[in-house]
ZADO-1210 file (C-alpha; in nm, 4 decimals, padded with zeros to 6 digits):
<atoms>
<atom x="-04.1611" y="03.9944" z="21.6252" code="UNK" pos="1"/>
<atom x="-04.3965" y="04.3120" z="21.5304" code="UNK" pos="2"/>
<atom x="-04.2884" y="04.6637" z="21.6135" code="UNK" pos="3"/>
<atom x="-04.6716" y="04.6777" z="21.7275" code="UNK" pos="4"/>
<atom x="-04.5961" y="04.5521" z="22.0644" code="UNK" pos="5"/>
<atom x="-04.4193" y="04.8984" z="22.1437" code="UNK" pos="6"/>
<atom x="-04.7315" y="05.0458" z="21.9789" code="UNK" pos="7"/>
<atom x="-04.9206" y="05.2915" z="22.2179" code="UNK" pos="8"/>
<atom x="-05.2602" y="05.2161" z="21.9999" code="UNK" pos="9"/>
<atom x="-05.2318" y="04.7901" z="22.1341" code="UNK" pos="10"/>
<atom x="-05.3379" y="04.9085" z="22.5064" code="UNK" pos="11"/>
<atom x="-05.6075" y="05.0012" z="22.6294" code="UNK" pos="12"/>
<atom x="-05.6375" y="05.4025" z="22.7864" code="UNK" pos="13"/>
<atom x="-05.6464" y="05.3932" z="23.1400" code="UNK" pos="14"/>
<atom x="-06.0354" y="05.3833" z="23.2821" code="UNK" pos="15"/>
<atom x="-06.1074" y="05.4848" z="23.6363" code="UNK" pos="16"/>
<atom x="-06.4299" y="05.2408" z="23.6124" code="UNK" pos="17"/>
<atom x="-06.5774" y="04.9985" z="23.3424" code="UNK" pos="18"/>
<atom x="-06.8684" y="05.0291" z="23.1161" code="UNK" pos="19"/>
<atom x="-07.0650" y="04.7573" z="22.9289" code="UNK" pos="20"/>
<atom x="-07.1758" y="04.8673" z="22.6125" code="UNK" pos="21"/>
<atom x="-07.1843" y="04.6615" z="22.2669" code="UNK" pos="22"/>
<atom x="-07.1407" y="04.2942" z="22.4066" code="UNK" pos="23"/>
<atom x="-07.3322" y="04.0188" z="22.2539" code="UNK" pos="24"/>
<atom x="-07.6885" y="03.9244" z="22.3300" code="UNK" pos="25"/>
<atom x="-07.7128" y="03.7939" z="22.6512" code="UNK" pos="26"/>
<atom x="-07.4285" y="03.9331" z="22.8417" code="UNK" pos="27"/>
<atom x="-07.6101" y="04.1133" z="23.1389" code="UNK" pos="28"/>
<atom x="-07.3134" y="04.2952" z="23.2986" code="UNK" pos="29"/>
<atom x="-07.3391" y="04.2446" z="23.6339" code="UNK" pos="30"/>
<atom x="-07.0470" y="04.3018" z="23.8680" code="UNK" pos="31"/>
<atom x="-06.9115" y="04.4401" z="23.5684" code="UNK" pos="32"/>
<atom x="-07.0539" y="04.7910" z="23.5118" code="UNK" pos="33"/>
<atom x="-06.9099" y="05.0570" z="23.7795" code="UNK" pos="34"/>
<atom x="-06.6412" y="04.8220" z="23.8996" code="UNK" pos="35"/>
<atom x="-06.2347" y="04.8891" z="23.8758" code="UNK" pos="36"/>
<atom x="-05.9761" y="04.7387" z="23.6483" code="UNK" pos="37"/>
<atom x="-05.7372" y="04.5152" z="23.9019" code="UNK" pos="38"/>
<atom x="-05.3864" y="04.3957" z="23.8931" code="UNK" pos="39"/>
<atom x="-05.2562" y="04.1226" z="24.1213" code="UNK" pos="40"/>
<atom x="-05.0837" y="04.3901" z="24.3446" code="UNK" pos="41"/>
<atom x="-05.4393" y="04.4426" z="24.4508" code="UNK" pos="42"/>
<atom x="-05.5357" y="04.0930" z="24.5105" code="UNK" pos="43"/>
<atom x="-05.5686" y="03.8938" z="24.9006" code="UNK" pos="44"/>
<atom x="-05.4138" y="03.5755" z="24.8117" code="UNK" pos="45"/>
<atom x="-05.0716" y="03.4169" z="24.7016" code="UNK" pos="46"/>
<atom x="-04.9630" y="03.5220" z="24.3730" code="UNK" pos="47"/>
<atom x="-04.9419" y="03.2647" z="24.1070" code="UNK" pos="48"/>
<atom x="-04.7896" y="03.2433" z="23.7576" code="UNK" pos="49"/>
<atom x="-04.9648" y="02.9663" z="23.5817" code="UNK" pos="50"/>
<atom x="-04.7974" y="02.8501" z="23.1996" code="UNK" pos="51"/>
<atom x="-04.9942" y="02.6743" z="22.9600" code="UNK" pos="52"/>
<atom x="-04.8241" y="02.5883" z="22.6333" code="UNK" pos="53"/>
<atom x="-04.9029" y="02.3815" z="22.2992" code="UNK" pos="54"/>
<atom x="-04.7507" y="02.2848" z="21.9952" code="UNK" pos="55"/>
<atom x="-04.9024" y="02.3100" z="21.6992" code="UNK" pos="56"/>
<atom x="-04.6538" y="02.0302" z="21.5104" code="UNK" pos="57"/>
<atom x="-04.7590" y="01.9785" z="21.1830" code="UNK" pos="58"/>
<atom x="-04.9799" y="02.3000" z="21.1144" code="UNK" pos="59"/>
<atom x="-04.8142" y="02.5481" z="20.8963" code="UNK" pos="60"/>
<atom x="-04.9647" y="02.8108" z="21.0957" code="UNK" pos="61"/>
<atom x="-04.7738" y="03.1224" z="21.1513" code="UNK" pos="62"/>
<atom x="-04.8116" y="03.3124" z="21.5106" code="UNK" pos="63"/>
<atom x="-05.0197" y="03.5642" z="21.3220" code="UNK" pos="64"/>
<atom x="-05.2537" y="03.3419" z="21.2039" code="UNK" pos="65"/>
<atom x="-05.3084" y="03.1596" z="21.5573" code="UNK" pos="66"/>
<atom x="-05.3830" y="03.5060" z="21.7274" code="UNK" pos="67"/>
<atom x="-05.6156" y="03.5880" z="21.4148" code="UNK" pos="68"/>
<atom x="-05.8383" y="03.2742" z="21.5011" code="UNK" pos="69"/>
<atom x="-05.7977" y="03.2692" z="21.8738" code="UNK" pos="70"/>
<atom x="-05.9321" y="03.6747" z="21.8834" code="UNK" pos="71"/>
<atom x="-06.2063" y="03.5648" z="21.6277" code="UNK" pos="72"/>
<atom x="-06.3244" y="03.2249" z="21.8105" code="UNK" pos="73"/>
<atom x="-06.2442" y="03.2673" z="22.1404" code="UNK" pos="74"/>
<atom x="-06.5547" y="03.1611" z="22.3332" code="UNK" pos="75"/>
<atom x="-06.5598" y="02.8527" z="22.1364" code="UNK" pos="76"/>
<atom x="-06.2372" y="02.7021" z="22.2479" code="UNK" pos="77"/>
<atom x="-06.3988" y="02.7286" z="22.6282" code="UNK" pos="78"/>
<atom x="-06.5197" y="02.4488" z="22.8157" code="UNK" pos="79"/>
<atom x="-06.8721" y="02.3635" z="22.8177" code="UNK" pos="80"/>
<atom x="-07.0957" y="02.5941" z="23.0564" code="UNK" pos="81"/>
<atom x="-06.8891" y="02.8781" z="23.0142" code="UNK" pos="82"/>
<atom x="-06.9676" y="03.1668" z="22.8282" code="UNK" pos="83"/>
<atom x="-06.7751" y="03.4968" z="22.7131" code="UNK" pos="84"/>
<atom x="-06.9972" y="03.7639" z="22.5746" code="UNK" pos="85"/>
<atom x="-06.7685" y="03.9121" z="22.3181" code="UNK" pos="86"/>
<atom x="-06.7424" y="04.2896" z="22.2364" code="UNK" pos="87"/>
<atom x="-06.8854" y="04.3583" z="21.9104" code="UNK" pos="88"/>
<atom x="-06.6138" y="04.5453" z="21.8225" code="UNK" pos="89"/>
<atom x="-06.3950" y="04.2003" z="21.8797" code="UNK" pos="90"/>
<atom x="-06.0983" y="04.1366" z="22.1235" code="UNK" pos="91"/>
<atom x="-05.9383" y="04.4986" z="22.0617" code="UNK" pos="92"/>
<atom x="-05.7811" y="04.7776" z="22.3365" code="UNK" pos="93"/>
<atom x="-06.0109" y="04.8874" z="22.5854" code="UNK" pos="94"/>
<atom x="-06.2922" y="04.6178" z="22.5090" code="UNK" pos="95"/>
<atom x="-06.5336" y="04.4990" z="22.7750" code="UNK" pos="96"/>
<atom x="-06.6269" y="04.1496" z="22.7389" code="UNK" pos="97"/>
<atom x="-06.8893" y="03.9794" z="23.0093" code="UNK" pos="98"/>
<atom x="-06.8299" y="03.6596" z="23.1606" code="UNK" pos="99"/>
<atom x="-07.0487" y="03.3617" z="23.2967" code="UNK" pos="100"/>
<atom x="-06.8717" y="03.0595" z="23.4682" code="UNK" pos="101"/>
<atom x="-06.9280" y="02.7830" z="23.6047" code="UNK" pos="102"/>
<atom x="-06.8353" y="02.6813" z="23.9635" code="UNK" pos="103"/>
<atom x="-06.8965" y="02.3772" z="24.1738" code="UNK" pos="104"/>
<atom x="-07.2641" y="02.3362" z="24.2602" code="UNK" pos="105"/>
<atom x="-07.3522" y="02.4623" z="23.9448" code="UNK" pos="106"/>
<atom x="-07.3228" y="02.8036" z="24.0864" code="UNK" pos="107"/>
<atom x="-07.3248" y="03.0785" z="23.7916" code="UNK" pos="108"/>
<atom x="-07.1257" y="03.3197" z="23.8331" code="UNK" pos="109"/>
<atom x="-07.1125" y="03.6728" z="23.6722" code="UNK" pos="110"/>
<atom x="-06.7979" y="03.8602" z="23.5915" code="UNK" pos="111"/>
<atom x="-06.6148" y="03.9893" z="23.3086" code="UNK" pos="112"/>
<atom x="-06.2673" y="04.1090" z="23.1592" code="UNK" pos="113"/>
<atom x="-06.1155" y="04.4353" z="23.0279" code="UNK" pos="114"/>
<atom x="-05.8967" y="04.3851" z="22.7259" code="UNK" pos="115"/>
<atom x="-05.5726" y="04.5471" z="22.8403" code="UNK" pos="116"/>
<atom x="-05.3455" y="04.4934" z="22.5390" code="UNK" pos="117"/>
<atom x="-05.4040" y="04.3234" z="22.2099" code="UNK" pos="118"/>
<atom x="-05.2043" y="04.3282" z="21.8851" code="UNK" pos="119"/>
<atom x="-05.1169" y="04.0727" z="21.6227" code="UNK" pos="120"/>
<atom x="-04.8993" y="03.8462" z="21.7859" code="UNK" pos="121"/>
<atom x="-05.0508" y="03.8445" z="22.1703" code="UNK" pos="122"/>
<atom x="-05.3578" y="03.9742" z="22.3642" code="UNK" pos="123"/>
<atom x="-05.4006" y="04.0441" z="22.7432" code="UNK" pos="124"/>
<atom x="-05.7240" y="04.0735" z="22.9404" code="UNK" pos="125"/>
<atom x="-05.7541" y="04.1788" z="23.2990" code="UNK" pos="126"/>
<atom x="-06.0067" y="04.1493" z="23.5718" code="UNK" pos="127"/>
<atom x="-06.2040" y="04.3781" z="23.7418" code="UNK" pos="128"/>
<atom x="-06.3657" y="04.3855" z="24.1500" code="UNK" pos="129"/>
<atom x="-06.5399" y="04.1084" z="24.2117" code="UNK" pos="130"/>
<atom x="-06.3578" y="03.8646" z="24.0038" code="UNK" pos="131"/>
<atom x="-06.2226" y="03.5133" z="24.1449" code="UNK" pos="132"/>
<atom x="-05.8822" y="03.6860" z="24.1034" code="UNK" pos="133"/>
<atom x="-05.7163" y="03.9755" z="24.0067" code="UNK" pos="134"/>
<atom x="-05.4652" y="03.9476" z="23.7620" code="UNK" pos="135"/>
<atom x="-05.3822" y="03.9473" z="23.4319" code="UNK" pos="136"/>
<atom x="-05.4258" y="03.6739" z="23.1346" code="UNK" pos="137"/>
<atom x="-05.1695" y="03.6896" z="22.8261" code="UNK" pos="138"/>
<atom x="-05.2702" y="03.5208" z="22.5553" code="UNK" pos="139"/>
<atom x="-05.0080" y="03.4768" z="22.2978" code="UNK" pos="140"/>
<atom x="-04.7994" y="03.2684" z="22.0126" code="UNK" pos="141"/>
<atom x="-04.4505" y="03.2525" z="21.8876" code="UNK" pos="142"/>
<atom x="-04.2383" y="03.0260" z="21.6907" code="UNK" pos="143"/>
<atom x="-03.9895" y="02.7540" z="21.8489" code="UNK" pos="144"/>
<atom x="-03.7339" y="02.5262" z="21.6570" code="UNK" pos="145"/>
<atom x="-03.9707" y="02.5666" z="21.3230" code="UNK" pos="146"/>
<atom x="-04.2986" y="02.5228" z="21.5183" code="UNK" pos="147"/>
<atom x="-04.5552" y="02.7317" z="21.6398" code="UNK" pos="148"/>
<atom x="-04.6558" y="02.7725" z="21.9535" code="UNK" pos="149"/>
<atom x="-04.9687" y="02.8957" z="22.1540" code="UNK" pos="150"/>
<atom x="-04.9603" y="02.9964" z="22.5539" code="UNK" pos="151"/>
<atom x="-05.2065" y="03.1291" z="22.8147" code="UNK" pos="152"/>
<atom x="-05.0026" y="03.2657" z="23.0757" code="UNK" pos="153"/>
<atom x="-05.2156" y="03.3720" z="23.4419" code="UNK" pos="154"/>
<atom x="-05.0181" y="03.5908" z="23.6580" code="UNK" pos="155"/>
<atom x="-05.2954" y="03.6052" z="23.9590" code="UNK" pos="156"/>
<atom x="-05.4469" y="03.6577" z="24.3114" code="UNK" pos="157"/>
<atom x="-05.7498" y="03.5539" z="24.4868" code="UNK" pos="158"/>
<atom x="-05.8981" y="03.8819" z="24.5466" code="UNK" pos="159"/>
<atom x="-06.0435" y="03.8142" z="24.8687" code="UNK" pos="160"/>
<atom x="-06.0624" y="03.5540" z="25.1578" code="UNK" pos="161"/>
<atom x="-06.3070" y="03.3548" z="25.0219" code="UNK" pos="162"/>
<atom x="-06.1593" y="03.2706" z="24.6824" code="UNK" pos="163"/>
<atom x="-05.8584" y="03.1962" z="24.8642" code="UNK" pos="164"/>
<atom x="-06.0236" y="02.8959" z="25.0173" code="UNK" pos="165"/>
<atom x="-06.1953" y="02.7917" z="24.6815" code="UNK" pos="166"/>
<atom x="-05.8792" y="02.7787" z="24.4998" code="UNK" pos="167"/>
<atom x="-05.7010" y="02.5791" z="24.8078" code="UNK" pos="168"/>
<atom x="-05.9889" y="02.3389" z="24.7746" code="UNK" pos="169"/>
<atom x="-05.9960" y="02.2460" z="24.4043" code="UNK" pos="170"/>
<atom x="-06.0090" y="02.6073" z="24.2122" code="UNK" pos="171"/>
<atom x="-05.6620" y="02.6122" z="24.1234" code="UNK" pos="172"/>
<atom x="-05.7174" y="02.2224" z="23.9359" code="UNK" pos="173"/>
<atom x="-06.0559" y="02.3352" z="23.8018" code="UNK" pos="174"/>
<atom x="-05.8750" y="02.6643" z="23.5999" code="UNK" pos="175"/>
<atom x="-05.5936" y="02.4576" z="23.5002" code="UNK" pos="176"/>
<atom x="-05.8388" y="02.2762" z="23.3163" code="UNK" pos="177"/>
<atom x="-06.0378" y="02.5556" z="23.1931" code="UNK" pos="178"/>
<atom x="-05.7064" y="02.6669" z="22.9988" code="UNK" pos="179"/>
<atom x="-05.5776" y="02.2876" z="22.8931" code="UNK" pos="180"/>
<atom x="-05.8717" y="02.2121" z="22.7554" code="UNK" pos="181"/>
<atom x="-05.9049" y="02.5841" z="22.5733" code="UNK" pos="182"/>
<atom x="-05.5467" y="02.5246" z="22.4042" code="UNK" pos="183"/>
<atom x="-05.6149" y="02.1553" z="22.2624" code="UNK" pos="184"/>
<atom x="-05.9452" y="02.3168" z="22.1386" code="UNK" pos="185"/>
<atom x="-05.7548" y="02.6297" z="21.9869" code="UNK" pos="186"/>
<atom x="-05.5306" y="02.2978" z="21.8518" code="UNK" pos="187"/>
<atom x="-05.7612" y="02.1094" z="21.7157" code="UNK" pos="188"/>
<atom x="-05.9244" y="02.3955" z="21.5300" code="UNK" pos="189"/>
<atom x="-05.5348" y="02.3603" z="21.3264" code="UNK" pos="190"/>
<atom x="-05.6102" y="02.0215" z="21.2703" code="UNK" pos="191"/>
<atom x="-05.3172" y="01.9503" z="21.6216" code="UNK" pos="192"/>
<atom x="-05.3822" y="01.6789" z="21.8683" code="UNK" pos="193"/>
<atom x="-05.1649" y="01.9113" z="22.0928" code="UNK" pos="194"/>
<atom x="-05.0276" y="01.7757" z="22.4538" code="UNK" pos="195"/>
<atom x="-05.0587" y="02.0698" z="22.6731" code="UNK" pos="196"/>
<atom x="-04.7573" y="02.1762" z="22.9240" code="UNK" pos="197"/>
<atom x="-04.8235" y="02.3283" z="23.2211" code="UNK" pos="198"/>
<atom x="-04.6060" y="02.4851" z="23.4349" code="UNK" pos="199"/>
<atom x="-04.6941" y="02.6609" z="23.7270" code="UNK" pos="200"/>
<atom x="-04.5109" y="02.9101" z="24.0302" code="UNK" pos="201"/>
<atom x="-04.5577" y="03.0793" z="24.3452" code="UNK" pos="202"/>
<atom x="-04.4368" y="03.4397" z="24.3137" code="UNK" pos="203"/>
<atom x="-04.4992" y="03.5633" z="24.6291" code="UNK" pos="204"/>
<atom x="-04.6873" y="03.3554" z="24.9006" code="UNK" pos="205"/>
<atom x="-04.8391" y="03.6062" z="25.1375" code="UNK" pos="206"/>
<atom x="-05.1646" y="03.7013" z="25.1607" code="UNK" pos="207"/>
<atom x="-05.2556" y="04.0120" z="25.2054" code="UNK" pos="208"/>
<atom x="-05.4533" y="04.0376" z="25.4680" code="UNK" pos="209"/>
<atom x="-05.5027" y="04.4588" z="25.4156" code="UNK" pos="210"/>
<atom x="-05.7396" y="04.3555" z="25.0936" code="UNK" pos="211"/>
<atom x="-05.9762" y="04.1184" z="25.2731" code="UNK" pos="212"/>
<atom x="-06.2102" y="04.3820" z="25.2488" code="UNK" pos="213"/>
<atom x="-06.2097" y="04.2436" z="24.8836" code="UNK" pos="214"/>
<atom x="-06.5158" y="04.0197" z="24.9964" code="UNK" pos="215"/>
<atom x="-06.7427" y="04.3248" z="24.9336" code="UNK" pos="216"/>
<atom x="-06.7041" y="04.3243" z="24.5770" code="UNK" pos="217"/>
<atom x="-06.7481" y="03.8909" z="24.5969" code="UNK" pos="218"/>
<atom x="-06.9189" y="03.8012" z="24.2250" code="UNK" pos="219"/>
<atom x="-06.9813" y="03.4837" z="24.3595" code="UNK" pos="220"/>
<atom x="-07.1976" y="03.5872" z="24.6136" code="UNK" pos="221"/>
<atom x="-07.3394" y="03.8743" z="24.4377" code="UNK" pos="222"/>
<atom x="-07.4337" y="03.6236" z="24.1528" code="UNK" pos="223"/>
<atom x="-07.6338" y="03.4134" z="24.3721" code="UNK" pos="224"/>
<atom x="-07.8399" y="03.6978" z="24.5006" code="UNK" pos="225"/>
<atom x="-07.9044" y="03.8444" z="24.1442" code="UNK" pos="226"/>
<atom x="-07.9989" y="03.4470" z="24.0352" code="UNK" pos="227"/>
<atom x="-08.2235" y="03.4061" z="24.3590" code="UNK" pos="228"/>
<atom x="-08.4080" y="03.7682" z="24.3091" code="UNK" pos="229"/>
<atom x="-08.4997" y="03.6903" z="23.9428" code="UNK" pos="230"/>
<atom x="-08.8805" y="03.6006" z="24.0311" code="UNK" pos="231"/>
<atom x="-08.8914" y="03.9613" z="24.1746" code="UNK" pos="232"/>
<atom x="-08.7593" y="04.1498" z="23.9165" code="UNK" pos="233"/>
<atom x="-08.9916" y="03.9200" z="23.6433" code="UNK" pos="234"/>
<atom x="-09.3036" y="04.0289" z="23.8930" code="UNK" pos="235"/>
<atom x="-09.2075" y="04.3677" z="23.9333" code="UNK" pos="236"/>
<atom x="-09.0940" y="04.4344" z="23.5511" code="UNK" pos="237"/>
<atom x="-09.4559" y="04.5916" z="23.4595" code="UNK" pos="238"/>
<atom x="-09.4233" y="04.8650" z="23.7190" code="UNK" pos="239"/>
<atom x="-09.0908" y="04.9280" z="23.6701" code="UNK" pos="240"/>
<atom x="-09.2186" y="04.9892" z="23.2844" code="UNK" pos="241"/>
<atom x="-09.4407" y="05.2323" z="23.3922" code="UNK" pos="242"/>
<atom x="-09.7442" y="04.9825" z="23.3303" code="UNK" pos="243"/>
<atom x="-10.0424" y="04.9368" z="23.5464" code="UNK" pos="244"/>
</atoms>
């Protein structure tokens, strides 16, 4: 392995509160601007350390090289209906990229990441307020018995009541698949028909019921007013140009 990863200049400078500038077209930002950087310590719900692995048998690819394309293509290796808005400047330190998901009902829902570490051989991105969860997502690849491999690894919490329910009641399956299918994507993209391992533990399972107040900050919910207030804003958009 690198020296990098001891490398001050692979994480990100602490920030009291994000900004979203220099994202690709069509990334609004909301419940993204303003809000706080989390870490599952923060969180409401159990915490959760969710594995995903592949093996890229017969690619030549070194760990290097995986990271390179993952960093470079990383929306397309997404399931359908989700979209990651990219920084301009790419996946690097202190990065804001803006998120929209897709939830049951075909809810939209607004969020984004902070990238929290990122160097040749492993990346990390980490929610902010408002976010299904807070936690942390390492992204990373190493080699094993000759063979590469590539792992997402979730250490999370539902950040607030709410979530905690949704991921009881099928949003715990739903992001396992988000990140299988993302890894045999990033697989196939080596020419791999990879077989993804999961593995998945409870690290702590309280909830902590002194960050319910989480529910303010609820992207869900503040995603459905911002979609259901978009006739406003298009009728009000002259005035608020100064027209008239």
């Amino acid at each position: 392995m690198s020296g990098s990863h001891t490398d001050g200049d692979a994480w990100a400078k602490p920030v009291e509160r994000l900004a979203v500038t220099g994202v690709e077209p069509g990334g609004a930002g909301i419940n993204v601007a303003g809000r706080r950087p989390t870490s599952p310590v923060q969180g409401f719900g159990r915490m959760w350390q969710k594995t995903y692995r592949v093996r890229l048998a017969g690619s030549e690819a070194t760990p290097a090289e995986v990271i390179a394309v993952w960093k470079r293509d990383f929306p397309s290796f997404w399931p359908k209906g989700n979209r990651f808005f990219a920084p301009l400047a790419g996946i690097a330190p202190g990065e804001v990229a803006v998120l929209d998901l897709s939830m049951p009902g075909r809810i939209k829902l607004s969020t984004g990441v902070l990238v929290m570490y990122a160097d040749e051989e492993s990346f990390t991105l980490m929610t902010p307020q408002g976010h299904m969860f807070t936690g942390w997502i390492t992204f990373s690849a190493y080699p094993q018995d000759g063979v590469t491999v590539a792992q997402a690894q979730v250490l999370m919490r539902a950040s607030a009541p709410l979530y905690e329910v949704g991921m009881t009641m099928g949003g715990h399956r739903q992001e396992d698949r988000h990140w299988e299918h993302t890894l045999r994507s990033l697989a196939e993209s080596f020419g791999v028909e990879g077989e993804v391992a999961a593995e998945t533990v409870c690290v702590d399972r309280r909830r902590q019921w002194g960050n319910a107040g989480n529910v303010w900050h609820n992207a869900g919910i503040r995603s459905g007013v911002y979609t259901a207030a978009a006739p406003v804003r298009f009728a009000t958009r002259p005035f608020r140009r100064g027209g008239g």
